[in-house]
Backbone bond lengths (Angstrom), bond angles and torsions (degrees), N, CA, C in turn:
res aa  C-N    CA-C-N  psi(-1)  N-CA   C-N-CA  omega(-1)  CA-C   N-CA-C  phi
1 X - - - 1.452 - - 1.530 109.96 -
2 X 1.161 115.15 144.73 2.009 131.51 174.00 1.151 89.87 -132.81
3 X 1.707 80.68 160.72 1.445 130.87 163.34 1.070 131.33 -128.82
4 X 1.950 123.90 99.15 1.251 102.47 -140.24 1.845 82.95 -111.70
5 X 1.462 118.70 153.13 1.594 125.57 -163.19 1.495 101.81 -159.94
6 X 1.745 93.08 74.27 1.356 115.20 178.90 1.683 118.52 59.98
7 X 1.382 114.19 -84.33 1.620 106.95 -179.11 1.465 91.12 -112.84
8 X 1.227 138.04 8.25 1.569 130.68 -171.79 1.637 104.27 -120.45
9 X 1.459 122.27 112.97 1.362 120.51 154.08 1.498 117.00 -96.85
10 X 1.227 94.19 152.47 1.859 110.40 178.63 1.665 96.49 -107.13
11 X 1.103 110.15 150.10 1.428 117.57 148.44 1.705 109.12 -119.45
12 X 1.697 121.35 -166.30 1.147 106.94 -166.99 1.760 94.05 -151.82
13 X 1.330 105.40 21.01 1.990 105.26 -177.58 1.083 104.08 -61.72
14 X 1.396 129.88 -54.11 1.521 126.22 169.25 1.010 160.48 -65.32
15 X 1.652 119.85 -45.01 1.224 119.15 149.67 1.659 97.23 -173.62
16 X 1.339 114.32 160.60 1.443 118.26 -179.39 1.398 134.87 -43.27
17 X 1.291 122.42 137.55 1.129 113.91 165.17 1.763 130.14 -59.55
18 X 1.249 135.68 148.81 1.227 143.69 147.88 1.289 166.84 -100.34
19 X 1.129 110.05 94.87 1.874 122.31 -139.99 1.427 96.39 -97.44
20 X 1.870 105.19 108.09 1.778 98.03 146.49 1.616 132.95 -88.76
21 X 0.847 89.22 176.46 1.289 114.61 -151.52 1.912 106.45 -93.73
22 X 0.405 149.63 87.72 1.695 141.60 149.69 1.552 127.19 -105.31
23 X 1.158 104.50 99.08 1.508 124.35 159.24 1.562 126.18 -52.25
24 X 1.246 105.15 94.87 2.392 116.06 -173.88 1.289 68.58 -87.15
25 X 1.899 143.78 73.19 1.428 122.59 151.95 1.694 94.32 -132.11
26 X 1.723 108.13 153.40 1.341 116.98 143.55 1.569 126.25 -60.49
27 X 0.946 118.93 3.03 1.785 108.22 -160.07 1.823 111.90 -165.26
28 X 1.580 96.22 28.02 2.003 103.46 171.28 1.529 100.21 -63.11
29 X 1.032 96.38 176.68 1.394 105.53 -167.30 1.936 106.71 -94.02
30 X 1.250 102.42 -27.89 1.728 108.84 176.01 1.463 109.97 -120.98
31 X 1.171 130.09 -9.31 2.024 109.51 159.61 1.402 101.54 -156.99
32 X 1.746 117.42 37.85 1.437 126.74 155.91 1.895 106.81 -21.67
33 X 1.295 108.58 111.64 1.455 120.83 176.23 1.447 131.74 88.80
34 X 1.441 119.48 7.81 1.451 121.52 -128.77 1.918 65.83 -129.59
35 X 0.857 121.98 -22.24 1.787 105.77 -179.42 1.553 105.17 -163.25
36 X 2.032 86.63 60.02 1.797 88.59 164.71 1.478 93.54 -123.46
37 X 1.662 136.17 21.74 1.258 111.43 149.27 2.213 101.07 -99.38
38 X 1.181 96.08 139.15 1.466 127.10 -168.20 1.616 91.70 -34.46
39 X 1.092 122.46 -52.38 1.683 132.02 -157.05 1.430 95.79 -70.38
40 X 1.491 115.10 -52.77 1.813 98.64 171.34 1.213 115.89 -81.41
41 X 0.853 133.49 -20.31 1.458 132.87 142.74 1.770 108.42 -11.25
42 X 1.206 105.10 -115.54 1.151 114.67 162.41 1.537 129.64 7.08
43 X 1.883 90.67 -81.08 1.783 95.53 175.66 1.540 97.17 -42.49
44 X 1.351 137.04 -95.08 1.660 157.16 178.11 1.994 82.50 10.79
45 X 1.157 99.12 -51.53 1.917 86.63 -147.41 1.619 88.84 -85.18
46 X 1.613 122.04 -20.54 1.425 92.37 163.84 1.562 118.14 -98.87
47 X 0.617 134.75 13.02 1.561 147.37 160.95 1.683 114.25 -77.71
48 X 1.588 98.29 -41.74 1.957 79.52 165.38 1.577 105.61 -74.35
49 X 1.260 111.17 -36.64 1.905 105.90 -158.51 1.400 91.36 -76.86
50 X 1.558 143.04 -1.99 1.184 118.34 157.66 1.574 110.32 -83.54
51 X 1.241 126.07 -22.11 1.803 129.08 160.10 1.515 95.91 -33.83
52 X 1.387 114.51 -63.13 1.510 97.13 -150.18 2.006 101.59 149.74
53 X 1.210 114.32 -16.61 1.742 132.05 179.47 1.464 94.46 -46.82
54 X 0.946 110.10 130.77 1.602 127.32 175.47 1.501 107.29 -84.32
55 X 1.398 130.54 -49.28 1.468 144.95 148.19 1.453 116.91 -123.80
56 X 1.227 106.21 177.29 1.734 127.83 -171.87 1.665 105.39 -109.30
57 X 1.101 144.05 179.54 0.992 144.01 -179.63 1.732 103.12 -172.49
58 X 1.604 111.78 98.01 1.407 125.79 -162.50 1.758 96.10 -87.08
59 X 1.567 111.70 151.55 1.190 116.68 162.40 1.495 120.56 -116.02
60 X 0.623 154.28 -177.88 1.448 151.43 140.09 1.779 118.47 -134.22
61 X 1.187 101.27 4.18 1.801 116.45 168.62 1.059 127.17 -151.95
62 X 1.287 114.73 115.70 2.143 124.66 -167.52 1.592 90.45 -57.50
63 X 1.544 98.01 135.43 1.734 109.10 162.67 1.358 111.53 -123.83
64 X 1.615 98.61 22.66 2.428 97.87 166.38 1.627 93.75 -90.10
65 X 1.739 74.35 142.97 1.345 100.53 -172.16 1.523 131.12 -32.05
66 X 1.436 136.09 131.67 1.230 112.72 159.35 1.953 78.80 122.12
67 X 1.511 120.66 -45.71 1.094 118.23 174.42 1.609 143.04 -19.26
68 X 0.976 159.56 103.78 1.275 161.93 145.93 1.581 117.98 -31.05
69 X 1.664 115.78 133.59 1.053 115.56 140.67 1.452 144.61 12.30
70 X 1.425 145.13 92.71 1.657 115.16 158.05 0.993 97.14 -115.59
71 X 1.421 84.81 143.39 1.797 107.57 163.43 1.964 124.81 -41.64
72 X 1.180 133.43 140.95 1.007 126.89 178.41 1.401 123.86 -59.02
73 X 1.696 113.72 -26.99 1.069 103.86 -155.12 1.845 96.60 -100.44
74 X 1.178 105.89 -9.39 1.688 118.60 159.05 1.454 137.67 -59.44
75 X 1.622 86.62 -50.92 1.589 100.59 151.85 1.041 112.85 -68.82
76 X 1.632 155.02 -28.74 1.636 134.15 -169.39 1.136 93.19 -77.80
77 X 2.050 134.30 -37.62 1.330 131.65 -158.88 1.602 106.61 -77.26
78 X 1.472 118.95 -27.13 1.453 108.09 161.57 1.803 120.55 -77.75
79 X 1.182 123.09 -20.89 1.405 122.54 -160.30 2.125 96.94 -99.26
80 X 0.970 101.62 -52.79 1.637 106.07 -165.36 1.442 100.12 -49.52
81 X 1.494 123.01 -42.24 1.973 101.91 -177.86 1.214 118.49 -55.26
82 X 1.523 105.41 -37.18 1.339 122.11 174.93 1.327 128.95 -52.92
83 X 0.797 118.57 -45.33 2.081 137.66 177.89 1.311 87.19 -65.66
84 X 1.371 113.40 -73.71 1.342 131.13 -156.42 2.091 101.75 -45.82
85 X 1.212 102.08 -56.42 1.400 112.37 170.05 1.556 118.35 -62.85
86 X 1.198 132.88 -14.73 1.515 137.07 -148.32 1.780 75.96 -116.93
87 X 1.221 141.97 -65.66 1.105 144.92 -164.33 1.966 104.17 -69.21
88 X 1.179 121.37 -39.50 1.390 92.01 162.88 1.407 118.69 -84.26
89 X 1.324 129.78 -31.90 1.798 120.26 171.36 1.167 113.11 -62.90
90 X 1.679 133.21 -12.70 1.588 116.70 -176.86 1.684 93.94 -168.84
91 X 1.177 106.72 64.37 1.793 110.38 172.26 1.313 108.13 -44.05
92 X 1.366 148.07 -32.41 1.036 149.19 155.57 1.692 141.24 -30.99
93 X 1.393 80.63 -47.72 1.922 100.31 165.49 1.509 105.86 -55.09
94 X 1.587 79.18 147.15 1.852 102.29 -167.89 2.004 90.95 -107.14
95 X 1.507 102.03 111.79 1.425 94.01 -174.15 1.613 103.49 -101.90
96 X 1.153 111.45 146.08 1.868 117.63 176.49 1.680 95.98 -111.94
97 X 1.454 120.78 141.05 1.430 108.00 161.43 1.075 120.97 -129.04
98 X 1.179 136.53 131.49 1.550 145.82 -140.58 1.648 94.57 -99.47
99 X 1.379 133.59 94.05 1.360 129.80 176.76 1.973 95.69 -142.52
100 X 1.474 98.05 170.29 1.618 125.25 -179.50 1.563 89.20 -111.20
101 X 0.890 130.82 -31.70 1.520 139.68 -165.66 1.219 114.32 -44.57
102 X 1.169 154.97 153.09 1.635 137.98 110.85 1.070 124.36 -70.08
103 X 1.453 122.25 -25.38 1.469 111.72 -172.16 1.288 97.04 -120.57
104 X 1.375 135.41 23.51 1.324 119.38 132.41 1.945 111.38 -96.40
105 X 1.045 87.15 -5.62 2.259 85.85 167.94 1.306 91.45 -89.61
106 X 1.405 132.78 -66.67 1.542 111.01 -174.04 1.542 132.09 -29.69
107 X 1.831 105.19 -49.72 1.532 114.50 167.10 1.459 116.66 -54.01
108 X 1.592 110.46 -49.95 1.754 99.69 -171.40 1.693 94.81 -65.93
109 X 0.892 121.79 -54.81 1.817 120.05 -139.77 1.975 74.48 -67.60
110 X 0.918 145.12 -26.83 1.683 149.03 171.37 1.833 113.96 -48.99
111 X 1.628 88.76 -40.48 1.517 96.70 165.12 0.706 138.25 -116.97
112 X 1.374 128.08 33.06 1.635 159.60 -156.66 1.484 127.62 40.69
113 X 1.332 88.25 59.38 1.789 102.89 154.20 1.817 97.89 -82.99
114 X 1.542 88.47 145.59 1.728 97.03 154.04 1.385 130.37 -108.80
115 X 1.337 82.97 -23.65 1.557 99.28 -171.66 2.039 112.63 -84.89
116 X 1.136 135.38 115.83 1.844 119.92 138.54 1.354 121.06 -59.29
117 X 0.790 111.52 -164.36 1.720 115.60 -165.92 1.243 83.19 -177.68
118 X 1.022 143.85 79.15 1.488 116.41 140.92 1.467 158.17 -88.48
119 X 1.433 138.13 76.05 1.720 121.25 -157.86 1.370 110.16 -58.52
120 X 1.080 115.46 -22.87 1.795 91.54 155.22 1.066 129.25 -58.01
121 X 1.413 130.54 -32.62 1.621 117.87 -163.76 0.971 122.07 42.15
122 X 1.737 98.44 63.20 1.994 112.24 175.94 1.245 104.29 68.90
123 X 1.037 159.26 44.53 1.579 147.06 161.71 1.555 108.18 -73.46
124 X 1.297 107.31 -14.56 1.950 114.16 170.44 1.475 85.98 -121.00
125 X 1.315 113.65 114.74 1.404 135.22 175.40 1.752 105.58 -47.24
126 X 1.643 123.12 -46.51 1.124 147.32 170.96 1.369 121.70 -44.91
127 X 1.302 112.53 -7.19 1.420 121.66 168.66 1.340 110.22 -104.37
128 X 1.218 144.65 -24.54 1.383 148.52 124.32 1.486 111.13 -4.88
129 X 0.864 113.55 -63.40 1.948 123.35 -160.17 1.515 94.25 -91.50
130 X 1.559 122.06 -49.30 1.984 117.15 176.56 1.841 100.75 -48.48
131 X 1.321 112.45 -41.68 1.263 98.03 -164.80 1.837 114.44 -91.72
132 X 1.168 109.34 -13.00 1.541 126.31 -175.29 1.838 83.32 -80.38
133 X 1.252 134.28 -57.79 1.414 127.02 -149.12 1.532 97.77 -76.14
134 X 1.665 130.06 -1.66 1.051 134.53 -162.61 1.524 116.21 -112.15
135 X 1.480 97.17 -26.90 1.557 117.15 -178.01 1.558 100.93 77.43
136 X 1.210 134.25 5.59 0.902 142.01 -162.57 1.786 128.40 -72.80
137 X 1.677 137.36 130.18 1.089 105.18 -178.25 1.813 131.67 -55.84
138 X 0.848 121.38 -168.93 1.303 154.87 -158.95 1.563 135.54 -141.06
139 X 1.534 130.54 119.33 0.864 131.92 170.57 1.290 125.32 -134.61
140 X 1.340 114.42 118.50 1.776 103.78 -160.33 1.691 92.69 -120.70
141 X 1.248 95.06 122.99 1.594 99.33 -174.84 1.974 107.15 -114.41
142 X 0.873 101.71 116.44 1.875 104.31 171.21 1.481 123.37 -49.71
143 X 1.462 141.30 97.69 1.259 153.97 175.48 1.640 114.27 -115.12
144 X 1.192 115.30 121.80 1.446 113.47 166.61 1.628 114.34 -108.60
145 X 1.695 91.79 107.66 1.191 114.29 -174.90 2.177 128.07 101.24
146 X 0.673 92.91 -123.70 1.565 103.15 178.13 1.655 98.67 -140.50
147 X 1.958 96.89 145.74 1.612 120.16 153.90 2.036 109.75 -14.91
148 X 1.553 96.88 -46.98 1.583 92.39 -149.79 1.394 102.69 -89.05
149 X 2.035 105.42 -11.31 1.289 94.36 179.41 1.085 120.44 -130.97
150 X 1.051 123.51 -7.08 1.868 127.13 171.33 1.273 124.38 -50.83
151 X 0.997 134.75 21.58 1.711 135.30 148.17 1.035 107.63 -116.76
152 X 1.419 107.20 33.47 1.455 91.99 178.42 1.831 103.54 -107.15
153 X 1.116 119.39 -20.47 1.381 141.11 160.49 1.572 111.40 -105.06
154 X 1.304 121.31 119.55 1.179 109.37 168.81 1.876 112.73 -143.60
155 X 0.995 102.37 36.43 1.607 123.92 -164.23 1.738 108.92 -109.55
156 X 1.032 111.27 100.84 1.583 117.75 145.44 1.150 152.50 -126.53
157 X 1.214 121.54 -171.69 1.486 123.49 -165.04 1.355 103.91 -81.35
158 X 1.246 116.63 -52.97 1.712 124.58 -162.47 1.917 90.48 -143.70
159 X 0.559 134.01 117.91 2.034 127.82 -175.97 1.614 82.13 -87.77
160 X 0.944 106.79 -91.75 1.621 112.36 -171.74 1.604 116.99 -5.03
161 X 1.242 107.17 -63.27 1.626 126.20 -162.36 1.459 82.87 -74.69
162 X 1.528 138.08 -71.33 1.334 136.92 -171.63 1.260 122.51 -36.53
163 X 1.149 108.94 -55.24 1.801 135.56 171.11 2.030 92.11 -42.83
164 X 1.062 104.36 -78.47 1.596 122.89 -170.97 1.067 94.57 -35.16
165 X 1.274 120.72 -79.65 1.647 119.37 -157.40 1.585 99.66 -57.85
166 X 1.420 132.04 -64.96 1.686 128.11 -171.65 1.706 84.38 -30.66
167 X 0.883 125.09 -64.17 1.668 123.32 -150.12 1.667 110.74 -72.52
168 X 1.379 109.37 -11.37 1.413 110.27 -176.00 2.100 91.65 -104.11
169 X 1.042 130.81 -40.32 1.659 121.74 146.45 1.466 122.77 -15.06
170 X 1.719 103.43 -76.19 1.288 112.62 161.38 1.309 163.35 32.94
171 X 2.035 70.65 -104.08 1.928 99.97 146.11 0.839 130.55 -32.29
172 X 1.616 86.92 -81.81 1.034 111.67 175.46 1.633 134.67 -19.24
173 X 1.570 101.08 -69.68 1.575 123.80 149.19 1.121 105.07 -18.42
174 X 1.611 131.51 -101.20 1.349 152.88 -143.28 1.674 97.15 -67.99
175 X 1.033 119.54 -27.70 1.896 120.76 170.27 1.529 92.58 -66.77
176 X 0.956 130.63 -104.59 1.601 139.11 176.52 1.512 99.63 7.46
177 X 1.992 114.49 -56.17 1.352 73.59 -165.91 1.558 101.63 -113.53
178 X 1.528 113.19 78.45 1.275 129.59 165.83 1.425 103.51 88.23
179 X 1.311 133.18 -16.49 1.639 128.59 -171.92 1.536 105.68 -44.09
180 X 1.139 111.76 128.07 1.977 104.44 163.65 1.561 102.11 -66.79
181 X 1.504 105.05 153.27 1.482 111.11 166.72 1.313 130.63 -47.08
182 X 1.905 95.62 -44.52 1.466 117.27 175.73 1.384 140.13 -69.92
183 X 1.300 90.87 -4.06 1.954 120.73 -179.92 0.913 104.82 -98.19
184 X 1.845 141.26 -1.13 1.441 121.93 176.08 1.258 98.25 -127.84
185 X 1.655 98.38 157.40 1.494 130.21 165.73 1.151 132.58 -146.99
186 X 1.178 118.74 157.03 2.004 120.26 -154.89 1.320 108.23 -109.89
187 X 1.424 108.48 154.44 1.274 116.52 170.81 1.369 116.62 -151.37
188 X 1.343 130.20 122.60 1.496 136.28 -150.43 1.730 88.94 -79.35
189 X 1.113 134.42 -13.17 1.707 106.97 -169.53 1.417 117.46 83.02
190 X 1.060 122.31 17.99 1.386 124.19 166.84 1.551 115.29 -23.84
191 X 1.465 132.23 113.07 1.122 121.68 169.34 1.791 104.92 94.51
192 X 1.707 121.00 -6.02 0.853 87.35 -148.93 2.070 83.30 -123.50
193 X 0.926 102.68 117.22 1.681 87.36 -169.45 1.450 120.75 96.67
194 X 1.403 105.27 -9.06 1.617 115.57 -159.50 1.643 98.16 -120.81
195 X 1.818 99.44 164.22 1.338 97.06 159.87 1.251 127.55 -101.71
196 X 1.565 128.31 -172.95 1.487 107.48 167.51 1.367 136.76 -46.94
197 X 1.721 102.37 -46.66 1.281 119.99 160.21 1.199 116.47 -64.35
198 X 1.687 153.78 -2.84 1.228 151.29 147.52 1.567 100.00 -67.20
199 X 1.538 125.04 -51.05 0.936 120.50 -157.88 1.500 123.77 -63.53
200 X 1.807 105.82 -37.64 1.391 107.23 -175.64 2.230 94.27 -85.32
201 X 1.180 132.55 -25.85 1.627 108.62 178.06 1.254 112.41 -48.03
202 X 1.662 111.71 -44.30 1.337 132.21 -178.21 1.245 112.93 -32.64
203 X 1.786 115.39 -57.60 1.319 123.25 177.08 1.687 113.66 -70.80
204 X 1.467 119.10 -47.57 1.070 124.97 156.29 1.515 112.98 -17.61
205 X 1.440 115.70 -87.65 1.294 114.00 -158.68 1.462 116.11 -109.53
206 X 1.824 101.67 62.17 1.452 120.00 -157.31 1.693 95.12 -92.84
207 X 1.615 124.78 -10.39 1.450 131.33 153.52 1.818 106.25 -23.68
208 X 1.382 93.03 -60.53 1.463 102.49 -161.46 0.890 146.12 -66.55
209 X 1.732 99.38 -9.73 1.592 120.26 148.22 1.095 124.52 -103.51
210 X 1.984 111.76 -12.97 1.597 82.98 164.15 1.407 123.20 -73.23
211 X 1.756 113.53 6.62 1.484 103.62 -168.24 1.729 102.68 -96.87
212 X 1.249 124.83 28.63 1.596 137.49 132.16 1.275 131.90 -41.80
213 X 1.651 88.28 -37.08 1.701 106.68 176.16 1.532 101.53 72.60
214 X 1.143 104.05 44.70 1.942 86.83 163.84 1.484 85.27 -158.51
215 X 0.949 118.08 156.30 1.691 145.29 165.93 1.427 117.32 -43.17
216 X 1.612 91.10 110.69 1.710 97.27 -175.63 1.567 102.27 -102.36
217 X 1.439 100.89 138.58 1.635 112.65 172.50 1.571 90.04 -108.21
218 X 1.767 96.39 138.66 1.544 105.98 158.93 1.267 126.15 -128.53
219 X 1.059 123.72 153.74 1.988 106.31 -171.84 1.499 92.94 -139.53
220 X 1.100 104.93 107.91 1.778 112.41 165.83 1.197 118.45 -112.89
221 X 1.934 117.02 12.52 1.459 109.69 -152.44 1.991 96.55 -84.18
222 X 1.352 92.74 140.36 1.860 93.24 172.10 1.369 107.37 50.96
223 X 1.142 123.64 39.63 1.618 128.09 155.20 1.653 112.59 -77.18
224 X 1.185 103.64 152.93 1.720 115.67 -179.69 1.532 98.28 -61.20
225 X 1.398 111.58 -52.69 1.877 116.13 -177.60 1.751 100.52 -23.58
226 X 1.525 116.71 -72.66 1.440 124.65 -165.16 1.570 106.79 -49.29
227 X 1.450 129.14 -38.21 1.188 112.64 -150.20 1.538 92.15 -96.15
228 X 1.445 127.15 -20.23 1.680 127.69 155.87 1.727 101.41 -47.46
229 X 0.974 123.09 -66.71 1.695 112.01 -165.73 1.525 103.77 -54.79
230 X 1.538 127.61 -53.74 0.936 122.99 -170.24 1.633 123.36 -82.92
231 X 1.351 121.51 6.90 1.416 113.93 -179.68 1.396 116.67 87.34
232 X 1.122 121.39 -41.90 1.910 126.31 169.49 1.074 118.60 -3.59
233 X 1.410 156.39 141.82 0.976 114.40 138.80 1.928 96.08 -138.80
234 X 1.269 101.66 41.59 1.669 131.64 161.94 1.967 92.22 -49.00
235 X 1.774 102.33 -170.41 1.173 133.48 163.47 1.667 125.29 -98.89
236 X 1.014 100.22 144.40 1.782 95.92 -159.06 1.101 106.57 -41.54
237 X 1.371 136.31 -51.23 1.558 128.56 162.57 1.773 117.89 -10.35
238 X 0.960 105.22 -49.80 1.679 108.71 -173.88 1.435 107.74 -69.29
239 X 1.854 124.03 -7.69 1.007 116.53 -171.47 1.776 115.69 -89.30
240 X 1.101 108.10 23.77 1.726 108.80 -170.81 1.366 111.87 -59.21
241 X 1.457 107.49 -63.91 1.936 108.46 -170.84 1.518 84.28 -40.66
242 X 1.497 111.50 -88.19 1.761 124.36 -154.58 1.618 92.87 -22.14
243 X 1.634 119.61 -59.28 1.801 115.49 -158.47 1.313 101.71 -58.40
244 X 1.502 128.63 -24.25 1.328 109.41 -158.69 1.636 99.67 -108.08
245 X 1.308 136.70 -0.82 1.325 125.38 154.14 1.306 120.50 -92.56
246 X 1.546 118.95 -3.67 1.656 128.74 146.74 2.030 104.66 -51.89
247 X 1.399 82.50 -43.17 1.677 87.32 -159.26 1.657 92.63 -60.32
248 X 1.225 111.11 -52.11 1.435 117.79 -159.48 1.394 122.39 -68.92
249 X 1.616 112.03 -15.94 1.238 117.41 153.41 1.535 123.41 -86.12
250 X 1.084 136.99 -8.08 1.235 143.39 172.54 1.204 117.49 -92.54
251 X 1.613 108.64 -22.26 2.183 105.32 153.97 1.177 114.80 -92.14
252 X 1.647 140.33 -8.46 1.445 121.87 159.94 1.602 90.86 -92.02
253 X 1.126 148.48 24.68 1.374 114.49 160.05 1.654 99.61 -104.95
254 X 1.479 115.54 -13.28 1.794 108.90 161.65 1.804 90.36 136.70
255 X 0.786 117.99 33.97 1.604 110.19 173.65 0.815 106.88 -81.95
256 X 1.990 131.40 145.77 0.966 119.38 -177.95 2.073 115.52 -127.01
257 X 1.681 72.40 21.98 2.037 81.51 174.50 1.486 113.25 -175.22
258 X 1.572 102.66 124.18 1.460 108.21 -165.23 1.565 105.53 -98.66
259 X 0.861 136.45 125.48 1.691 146.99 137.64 0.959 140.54 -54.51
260 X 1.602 114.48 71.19 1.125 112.27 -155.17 2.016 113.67 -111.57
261 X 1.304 113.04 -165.46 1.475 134.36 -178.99 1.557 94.19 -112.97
262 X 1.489 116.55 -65.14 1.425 121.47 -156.35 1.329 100.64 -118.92
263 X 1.791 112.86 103.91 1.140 126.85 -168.52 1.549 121.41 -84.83
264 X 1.252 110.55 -26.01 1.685 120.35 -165.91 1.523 106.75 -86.68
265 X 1.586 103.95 -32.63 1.407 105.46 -178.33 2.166 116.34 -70.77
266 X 1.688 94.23 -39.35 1.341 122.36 -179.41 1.248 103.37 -44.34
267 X 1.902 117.34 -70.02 1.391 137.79 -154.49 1.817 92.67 -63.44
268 X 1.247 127.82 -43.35 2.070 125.10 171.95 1.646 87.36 -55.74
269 X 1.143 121.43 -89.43 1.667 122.09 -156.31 1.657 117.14 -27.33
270 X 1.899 100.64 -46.50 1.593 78.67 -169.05 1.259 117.20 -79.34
271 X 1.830 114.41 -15.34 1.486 121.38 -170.39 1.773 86.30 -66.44
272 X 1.177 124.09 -4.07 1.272 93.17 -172.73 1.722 109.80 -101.74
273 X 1.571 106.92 -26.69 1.383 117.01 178.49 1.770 107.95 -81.40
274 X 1.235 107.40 -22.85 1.797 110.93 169.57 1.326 98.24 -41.48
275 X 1.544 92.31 -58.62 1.872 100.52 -144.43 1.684 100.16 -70.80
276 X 1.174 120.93 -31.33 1.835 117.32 -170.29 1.822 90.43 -70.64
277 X 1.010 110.42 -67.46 1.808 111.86 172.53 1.564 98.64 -9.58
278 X 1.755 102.73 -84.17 1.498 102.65 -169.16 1.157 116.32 -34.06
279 X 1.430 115.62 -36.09 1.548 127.50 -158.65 1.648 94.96 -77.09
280 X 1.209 123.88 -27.19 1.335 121.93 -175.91 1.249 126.97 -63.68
281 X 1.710 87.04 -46.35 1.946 91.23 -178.90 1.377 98.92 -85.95
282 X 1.592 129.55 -33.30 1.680 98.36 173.50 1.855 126.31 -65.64
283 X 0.939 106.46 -17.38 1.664 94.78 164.21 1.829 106.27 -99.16
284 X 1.028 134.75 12.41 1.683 128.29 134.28 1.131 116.79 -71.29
């Protein structure tokens, strides 16, 4: 299996990829403000890729729950110093940008993003065609509803099977409007629309989307879900151990890209859940 993200392919024989995380927002849910002036910005995204982050994955609009709207042209004014800065300190970096937008994905992938991000998964048809005219990767993540309202339902019949099929639609979708096959990858929404108990089947029976055959990203790091199982009731910061044995079950069940906060600790865990995996199918 690949991942192809414009001039950058991934493969996945070895072990997962690792995506940090930096929030250009006032109001994320785990370091809301802490790298929405551009300059820490920056440092943050080279400070994970000296962890070990394979790419970055920029935001410029909180999507924890309860969240609001930003305007597009708000989001380009937090994200563009950033690119703009990330591309002369390390032209090399593989940037993903986490937007609903099209015409804030048109601008990044303009200044060399490769990556979309989208938690819509096309809900503006128009992001289909920004990212097809770009060759660009893809991320189609499963959400029911909007930031402001998806906990507000969080009840199903089968999550797994539900989750699957929205994401096998999708594709579908994002093929139609020119997407290569090889440019997309899924992500069930962990945390996002779901309950706790949605959240861990999700990981449970995370087989069932890799059998889509395309590359599932999962992000459980410092979600509210973990600090319910464990009693916490600290700041997402305190959630590391819990995120990283989320993490570690979601690379032996076949994930092939983590989203994380805390990259150095992540990049030990999965080499360690890669390798038992491998170990799995050679004694099958």
């Amino acid at each position: 299996m690949i991942w192809r993200c414009r001039d950058v392919t991934y493969d996945f024989a070895d072990r997962p990829l690792v995506m940090g995380i930096v929030n250009v927002t006032p109001d994320s849910f785990s370091d809301g403000g802490r790298y929405l002036d551009p300059g820490a910005a920056v440092a943050r995204c080279l400070e994970l890729l000296g962890e070990g982050a394979d790419l970055v994955d920029l935001g410029g609009e909180s999507t924890r729950p309860g969240s609001v709207d930003v305007p597009a042209d708000e989001q380009w004014r937090r994200l563009e110093p950033v690119l703009r800065g990330l591309r002369a300190a390390r032209p090399d970096t593989v940037v993903s940008v986490d937007t609903r937008s099209p015409e804030v994905a048109r601008r990044a992938l303009a200044t060399g993003a490769q990556i979309v991000n989208d938690v819509s998964a096309l809900s503006d048809p128009a992001m289909g065609e920004v990212v097809a005219g770009a060759r660009a990767g893809l991320v189609l993540m499963h959400m029911r509803g909007t930031p402001a309202t998806m906990q507000r339902d969080t009840a199903y019949d089968d999550v797994s099977a539900e989750v699957t099929e929205f994401l096998r639609i999708r594709i579908a979708r994002a093929r139609a409007a020119g997407v290569a096959h090889e440019s997309i990858a899924l992500d069930p929404g962990i945390g996002f629309g779901k309950s706790t108990a949605g959240s861990l089947e999700l990981l449970a029976r995370l087989p069932e989307l890799v059998a889509l055959d395309r590359p599932v990203l999962v992000g459980v790091s410092r979600k509210s879900f973990l600090a319910r199982l464990t009693g916490d009731d600290g700041p997402p910061q305190d959630r590391v151990a819990a995120s990283l044995a989320a993490a570690s079950i979601a690379v032996f069940e076949g994930a092939h890209i983590l989203r994380v906060h805390d990259v150095a600790a992540t990049v030990r865990v999965a080499r360690i859940a890669a390798a038992a995996r491998r170990a799995r199918r050679t004694i099958a």
